[in-house]
C-alpha positions as CSV (number, residue, x, y, z in Angstrom):
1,X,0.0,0.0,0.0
2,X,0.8,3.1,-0.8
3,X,1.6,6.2,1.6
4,X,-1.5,8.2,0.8
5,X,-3.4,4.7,1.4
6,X,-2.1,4.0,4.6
7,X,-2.8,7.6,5.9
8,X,-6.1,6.8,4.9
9,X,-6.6,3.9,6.6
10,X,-4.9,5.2,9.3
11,X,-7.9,8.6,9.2
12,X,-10.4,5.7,9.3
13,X,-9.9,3.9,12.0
14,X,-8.9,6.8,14.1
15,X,-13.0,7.9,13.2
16,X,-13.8,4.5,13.1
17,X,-12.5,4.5,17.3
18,X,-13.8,8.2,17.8
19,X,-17.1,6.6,16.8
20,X,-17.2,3.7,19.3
21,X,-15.9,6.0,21.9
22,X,-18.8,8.2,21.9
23,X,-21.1,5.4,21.5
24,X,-19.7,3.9,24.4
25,X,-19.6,7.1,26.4
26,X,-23.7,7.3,25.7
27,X,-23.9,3.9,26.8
28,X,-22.2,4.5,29.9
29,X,-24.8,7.0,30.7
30,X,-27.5,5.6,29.6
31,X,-26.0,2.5,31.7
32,X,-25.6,5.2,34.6
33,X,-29.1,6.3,34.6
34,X,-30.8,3.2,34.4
35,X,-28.5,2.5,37.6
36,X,-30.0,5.3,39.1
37,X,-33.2,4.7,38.3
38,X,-33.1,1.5,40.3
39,X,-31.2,2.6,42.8
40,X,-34.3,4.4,42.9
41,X,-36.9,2.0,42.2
42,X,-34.9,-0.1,45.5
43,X,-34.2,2.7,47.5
44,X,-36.3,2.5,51.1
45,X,-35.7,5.9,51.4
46,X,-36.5,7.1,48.2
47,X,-39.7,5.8,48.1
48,X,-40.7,7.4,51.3
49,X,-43.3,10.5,51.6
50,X,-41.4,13.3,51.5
51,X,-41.8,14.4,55.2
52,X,-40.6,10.9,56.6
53,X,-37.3,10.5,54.4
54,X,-36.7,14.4,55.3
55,X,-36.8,13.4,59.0
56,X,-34.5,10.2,58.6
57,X,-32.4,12.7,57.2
58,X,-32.4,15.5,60.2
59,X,-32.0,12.5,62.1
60,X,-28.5,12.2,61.0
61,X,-27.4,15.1,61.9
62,X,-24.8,16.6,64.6
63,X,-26.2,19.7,66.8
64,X,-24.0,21.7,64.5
65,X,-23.3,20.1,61.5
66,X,-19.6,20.8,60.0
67,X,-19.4,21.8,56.4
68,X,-17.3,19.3,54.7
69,X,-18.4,16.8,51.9
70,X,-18.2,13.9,54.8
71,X,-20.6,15.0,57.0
72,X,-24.2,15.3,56.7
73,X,-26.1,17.5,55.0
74,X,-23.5,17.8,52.3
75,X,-22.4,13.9,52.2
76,X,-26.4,13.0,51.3
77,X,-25.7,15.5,47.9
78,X,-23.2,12.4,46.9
79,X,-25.2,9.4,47.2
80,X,-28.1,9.6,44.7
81,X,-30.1,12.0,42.7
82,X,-33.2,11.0,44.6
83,X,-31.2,11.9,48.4
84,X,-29.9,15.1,46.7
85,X,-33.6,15.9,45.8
86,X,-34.4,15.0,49.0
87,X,-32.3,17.2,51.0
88,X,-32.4,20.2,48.6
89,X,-36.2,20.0,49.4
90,X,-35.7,20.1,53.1
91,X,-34.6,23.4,54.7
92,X,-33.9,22.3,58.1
93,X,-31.4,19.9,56.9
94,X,-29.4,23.5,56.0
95,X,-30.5,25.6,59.3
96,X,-27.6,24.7,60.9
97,X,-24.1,24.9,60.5
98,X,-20.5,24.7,62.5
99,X,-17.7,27.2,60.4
100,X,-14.1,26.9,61.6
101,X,-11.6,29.9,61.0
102,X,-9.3,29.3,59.2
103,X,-11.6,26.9,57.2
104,X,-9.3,25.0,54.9
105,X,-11.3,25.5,51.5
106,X,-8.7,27.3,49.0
107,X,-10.2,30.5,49.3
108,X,-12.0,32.7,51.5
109,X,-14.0,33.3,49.0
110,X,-15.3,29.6,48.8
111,X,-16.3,29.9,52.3
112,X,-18.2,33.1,51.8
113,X,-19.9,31.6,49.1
114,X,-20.9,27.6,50.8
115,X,-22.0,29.9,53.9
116,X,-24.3,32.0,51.8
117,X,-26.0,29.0,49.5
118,X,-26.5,26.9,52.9
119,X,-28.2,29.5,54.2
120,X,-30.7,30.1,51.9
121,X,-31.5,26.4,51.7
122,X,-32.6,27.2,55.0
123,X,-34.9,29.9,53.8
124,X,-36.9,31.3,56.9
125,X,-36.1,28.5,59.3
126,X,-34.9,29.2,62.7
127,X,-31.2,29.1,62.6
128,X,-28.5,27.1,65.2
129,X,-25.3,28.9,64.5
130,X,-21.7,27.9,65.9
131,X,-18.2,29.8,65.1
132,X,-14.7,28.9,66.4
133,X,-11.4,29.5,65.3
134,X,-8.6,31.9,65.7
135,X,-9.1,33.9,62.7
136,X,-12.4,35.0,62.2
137,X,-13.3,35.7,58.5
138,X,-15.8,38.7,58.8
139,X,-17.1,38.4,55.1
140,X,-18.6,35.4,56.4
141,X,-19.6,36.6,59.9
142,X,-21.5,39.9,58.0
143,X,-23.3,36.8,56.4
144,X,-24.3,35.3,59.6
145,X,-25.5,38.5,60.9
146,X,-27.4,39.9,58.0
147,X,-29.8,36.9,59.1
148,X,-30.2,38.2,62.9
149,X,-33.7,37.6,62.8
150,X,-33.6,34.0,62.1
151,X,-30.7,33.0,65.2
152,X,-32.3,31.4,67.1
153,X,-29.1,29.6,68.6
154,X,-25.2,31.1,68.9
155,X,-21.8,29.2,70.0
156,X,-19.0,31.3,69.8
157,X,-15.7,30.4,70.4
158,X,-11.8,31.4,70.5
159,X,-9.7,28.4,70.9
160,X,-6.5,30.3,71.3
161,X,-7.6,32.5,74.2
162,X,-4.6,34.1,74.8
163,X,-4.6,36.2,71.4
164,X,-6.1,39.5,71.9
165,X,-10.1,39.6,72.2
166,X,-12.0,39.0,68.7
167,X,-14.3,41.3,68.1
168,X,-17.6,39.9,67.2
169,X,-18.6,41.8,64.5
170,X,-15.8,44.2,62.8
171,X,-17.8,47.1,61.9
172,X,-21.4,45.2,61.1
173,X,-23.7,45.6,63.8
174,X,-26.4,43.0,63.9
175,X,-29.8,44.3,64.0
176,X,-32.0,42.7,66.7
177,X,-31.6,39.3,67.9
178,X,-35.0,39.1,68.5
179,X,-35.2,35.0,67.7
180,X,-32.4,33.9,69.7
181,X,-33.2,31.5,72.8
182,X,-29.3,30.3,73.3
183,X,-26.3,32.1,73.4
184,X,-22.8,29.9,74.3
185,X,-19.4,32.0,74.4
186,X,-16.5,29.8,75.3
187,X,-13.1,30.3,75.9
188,X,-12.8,33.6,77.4
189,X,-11.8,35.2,74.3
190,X,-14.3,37.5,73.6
191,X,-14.4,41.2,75.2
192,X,-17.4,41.3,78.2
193,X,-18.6,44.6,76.5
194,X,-19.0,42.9,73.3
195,X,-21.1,40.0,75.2
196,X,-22.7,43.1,76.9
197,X,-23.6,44.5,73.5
198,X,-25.1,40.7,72.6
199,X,-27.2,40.5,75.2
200,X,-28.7,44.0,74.7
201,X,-29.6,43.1,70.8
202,X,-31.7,39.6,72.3
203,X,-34.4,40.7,74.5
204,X,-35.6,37.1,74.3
205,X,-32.5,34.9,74.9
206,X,-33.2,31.5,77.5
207,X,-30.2,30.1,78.3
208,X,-26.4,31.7,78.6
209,X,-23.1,30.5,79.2
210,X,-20.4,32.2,78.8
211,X,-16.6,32.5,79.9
212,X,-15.1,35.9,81.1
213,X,-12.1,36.7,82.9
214,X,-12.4,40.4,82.5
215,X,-13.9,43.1,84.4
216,X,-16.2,45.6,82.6
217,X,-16.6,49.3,84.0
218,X,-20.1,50.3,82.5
219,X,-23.0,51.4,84.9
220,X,-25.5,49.9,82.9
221,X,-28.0,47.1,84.4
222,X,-29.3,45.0,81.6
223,X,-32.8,43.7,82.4
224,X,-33.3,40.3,80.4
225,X,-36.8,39.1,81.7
226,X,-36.3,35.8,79.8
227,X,-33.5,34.5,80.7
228,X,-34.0,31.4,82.5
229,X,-30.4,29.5,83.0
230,X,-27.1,31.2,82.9
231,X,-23.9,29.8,83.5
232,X,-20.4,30.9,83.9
233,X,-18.4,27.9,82.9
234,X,-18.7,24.7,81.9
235,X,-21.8,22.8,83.6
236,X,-20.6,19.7,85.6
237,X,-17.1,21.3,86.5
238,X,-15.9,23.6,89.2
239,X,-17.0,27.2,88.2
240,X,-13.5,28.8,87.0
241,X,-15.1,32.7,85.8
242,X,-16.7,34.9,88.9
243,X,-19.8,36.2,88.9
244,X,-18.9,40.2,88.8
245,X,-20.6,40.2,85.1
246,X,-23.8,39.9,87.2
247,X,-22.9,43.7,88.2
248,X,-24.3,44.8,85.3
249,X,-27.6,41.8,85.0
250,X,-31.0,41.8,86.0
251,X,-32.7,38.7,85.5
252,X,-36.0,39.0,87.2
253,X,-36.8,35.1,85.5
254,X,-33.7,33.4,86.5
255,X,-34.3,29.6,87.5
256,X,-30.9,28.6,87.4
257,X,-27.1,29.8,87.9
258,X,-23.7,28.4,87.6
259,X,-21.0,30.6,88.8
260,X,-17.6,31.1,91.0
261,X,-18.6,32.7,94.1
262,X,-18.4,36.6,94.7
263,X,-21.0,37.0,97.1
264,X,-20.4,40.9,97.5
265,X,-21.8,40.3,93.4
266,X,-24.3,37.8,94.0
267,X,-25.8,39.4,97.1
268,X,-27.2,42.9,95.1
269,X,-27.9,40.9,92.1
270,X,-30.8,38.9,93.9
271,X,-31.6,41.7,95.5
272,X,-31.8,43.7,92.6
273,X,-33.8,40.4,90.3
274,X,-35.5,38.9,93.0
275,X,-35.0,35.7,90.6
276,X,-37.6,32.4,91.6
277,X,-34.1,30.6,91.4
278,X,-34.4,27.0,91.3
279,X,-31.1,25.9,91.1
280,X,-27.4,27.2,92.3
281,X,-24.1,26.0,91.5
282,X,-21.3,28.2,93.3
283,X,-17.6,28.0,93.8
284,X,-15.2,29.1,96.3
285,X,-16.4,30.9,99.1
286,X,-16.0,30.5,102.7
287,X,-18.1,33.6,104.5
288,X,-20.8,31.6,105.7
289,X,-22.7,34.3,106.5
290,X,-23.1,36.2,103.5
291,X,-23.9,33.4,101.9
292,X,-26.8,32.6,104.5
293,X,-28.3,36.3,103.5
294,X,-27.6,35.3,99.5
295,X,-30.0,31.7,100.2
296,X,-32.5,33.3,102.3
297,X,-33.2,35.6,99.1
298,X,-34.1,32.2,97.2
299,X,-36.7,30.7,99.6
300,X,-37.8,28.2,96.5
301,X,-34.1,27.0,95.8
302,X,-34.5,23.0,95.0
303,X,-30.9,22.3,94.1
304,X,-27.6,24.1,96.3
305,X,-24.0,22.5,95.0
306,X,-20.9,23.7,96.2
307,X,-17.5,23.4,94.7
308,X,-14.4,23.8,96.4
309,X,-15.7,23.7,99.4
310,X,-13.5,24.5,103.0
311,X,-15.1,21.9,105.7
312,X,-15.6,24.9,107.9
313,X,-18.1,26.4,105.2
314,X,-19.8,23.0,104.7
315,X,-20.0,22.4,108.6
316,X,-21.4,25.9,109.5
317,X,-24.0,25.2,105.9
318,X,-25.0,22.0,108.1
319,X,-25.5,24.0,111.4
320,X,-27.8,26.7,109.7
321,X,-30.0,23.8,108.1
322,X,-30.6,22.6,111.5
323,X,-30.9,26.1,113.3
324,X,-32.8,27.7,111.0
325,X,-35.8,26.4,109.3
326,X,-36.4,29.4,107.3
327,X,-32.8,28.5,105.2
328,X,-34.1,26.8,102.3
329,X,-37.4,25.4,103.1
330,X,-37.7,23.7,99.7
331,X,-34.3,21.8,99.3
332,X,-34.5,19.1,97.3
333,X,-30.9,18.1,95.8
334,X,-27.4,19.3,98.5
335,X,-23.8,18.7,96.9
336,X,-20.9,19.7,98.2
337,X,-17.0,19.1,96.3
338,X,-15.0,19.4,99.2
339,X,-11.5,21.5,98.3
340,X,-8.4,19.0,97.4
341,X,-6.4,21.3,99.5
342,X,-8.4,20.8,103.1
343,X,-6.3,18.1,105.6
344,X,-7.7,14.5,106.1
345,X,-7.9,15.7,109.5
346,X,-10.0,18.7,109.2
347,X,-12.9,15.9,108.2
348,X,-13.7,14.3,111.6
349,X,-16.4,12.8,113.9
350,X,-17.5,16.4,114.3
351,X,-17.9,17.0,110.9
352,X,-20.2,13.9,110.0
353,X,-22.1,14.1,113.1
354,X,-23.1,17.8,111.8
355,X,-23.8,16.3,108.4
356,X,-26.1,13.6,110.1
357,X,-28.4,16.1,112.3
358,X,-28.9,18.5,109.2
359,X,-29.7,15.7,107.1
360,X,-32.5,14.9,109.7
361,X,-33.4,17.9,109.9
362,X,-34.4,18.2,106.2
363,X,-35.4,14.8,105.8
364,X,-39.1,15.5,105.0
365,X,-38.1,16.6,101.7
366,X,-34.2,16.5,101.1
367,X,-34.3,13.9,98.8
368,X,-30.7,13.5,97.2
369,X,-27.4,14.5,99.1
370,X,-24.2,14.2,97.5
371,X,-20.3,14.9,99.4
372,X,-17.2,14.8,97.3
373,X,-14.1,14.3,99.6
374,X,-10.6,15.0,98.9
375,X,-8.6,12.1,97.4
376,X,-6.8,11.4,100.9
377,X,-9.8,10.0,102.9
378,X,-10.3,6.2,102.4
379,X,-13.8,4.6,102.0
380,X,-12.6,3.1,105.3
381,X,-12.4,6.4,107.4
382,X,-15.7,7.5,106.5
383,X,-18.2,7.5,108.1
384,X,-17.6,5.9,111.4
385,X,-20.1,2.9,112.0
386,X,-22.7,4.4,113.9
387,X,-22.9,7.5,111.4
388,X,-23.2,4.8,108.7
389,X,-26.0,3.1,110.2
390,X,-27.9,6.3,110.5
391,X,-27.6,7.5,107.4
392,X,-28.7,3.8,106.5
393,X,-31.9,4.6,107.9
394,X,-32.2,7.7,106.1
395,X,-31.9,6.0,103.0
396,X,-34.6,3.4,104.4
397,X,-37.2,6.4,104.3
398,X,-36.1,7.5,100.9
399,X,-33.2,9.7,100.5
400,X,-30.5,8.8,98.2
401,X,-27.1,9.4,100.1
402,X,-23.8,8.9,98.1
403,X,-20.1,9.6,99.0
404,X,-17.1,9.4,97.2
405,X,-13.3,10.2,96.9
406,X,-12.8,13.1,94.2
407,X,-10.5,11.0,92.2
408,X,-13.4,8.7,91.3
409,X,-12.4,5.6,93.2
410,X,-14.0,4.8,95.5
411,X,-18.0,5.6,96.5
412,X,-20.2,4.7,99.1
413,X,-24.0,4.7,98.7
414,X,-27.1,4.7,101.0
415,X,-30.3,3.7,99.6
């Protein structure tokens, strides 16, 4: 064969190929969505109702999902053109969201722009909100806060606290939070007049925790009627952030607090709220007194733990049950973490004897009482035999005693 003849043959096969390499490309997809179609057809999910296969969805879903392609809601836009209809079609799936600074997308930009698309899959919903990093991007926060109306609930947090304070909004004021229930603020690195100005813009916020070492000097007294539980620290853990935030509170609907003791704080703030407190969680303090004039402010208290606790507070505590019947009439839950740094000796007959005639003193309706000793006292030192057995019989009528060492083990319970 000739040059020119070979070329072409050479042309025709080459078309020839080009030929069967589209037809097989169309088969492919035509292969692809017949697969879909009974993936599909065999799908549970799929041939749900809507509403049901839109609740197996939210199902899967953290409190504050993160916005990678492996988690939920963007790993169900992978799976199958029915799941991505599915989700698309469900804006609660989208209504909440956990953004890290620095991200770890390319770009800024491609943050910007996932935030701003997820959120309006979420259309009007009620949105649950989380931000942490050290770097906060405030392209994307302006995005977060030009949909104020819709928060409903806010985490905040700094995880390198010792960087100077972020500032929460860099020049874009929120308008009102008028929707927002929960507001979390951890890490201590975030200015108390910026958490100041937060709580002015949501009239209707629930529940507060937040973590602040500084001091502010404003006169201002916030009145948040709402507010139901706030908490300075973690819940669970020794209060580490005093209560000299309250300085500036009043919280007329309070029901529950959580903070390191500063009674000289604590006394003209329920004074000033005259909160129907149902539950108090203090640290440190050791001026029994004071603290006898804070309780007697909070007649309907149900639940009084102490943390830290020197055995000369908690002794004096048990003497005022008994003395005075006025002190918390409707106790219902007593804990006490004594402090690691008291003596083994400072706990002795005297102590537990104390402990014995308050408890039966409340005994009508204490009904759980709960001491956490330093990790030096043995299950064997405590309590002596005849203090046992009578706090056995306490148990016998109903109360749930327990005692343990702080380092978790060893415990000792009655009933």
């Amino acid at each position: 064969m000739t040059i020119d003849e070979l070329r072409a043959r050479l042309l025709k096969l080459n078309t020839e190929i080009e030929l069967h390499r589209e037809a097989l490309k169309s088969l492919e997809q035509y292969k692809s969505l017949i697969q879909r179609q009974m993936n599909a057809a065999l799908d549970p999910v799929a041939r749900l109702p809507l509403e049901i296969s839109s609740e197996i969805f939210r199902q899967s879903l953290a409190p504050f999902p993160d916005v990678g392609p492996l988690h939920a809601p963007m790993l169900l836009l992978n799976i199958c053109n029915a799941w991505t209809d599915i989700a698309l079609s469900t804006p609660s799936l989208w209504a909440a969201i956990h953004i890290i600074f620095p991200s770890g997308l390319p770009s800024r930009q491609g943050l910007k722009t996932l935030v701003a698309i997820w959120l309006q899959r979420a259309h009007n919903r009620p949105l649950s909100i989380s931000l942490s990093g050290t770097d906060f991007d405030y392209d994307v926060v302006s995005i977060i806060w030009s949909r104020a109306q819709q928060l409903k609930h806010l985490e905040i947090s700094d995880v390198d606290p010792n960087d100077d304070y972020i500032s929460l909004w860099e020049g874009t004021t929120p308008g009102p939070l008028s929707s927002l229930e929960t507001l979390t603020a951890h890490d201590g690195g975030f200015s108390p007049h910026h958490i100041l100005d937060l709580l002015r813009l949501a009239p209707n916020l629930i529940e507060c925790t937040l973590e602040l070492d500084d001091i502010i000097a404003v006169n201002e007294i916030l009145v948040l009627p709402k507010l139901h539980r706030l908490m300075f620290g973690e819940y669970g853990t020794s209060p580490r952030f005093d209560c000299r935030f309250l300085d500036h509170l009043s919280l007329p609907g309070l029901e529950t607090l959580f903070v390191h003791a500063i009674l000289e704080s604590l006394l003209p703030f329920l004074q000033r709220s005259s909160p129907p407190l149902q539950e108090l969680v203090l640290g440190d303090d050791s001026d029994m007194p004071l603290l006898a004039e804070c309780l007697h402010l909070v007649p309907g208290l149900r639940r009084f733990e102490m943390w830290d606790s020197p055995c000369g507070l908690v002794e004096d505590f048990f003497a005022a049950l008994v003395q005075s019947p006025s002190l918390l009439p409707q106790l219902r839950t007593l804990v006490f973490h004594i402090d690691e740094n008291q003596s083994v000796d400072d706990i002795s007959i005297s102590f537990w004897t104390v402990a014995l005639h308050a408890l039966t003193a409340r005994r009508t309706h204490l009904q759980v009482f709960h001491l956490e000793v330093p990790i030096g006292l043995t299950s064997s030192m405590i309590p002596a035999a005849e203090i046992s057995a009578a706090l056995g019989e306490l148990a016998a009528d109903g109360m749930k005693i327990c005692i343990n060492g702080s380092d978790g083990e060893w415990k000792r319970t009655y009933g």
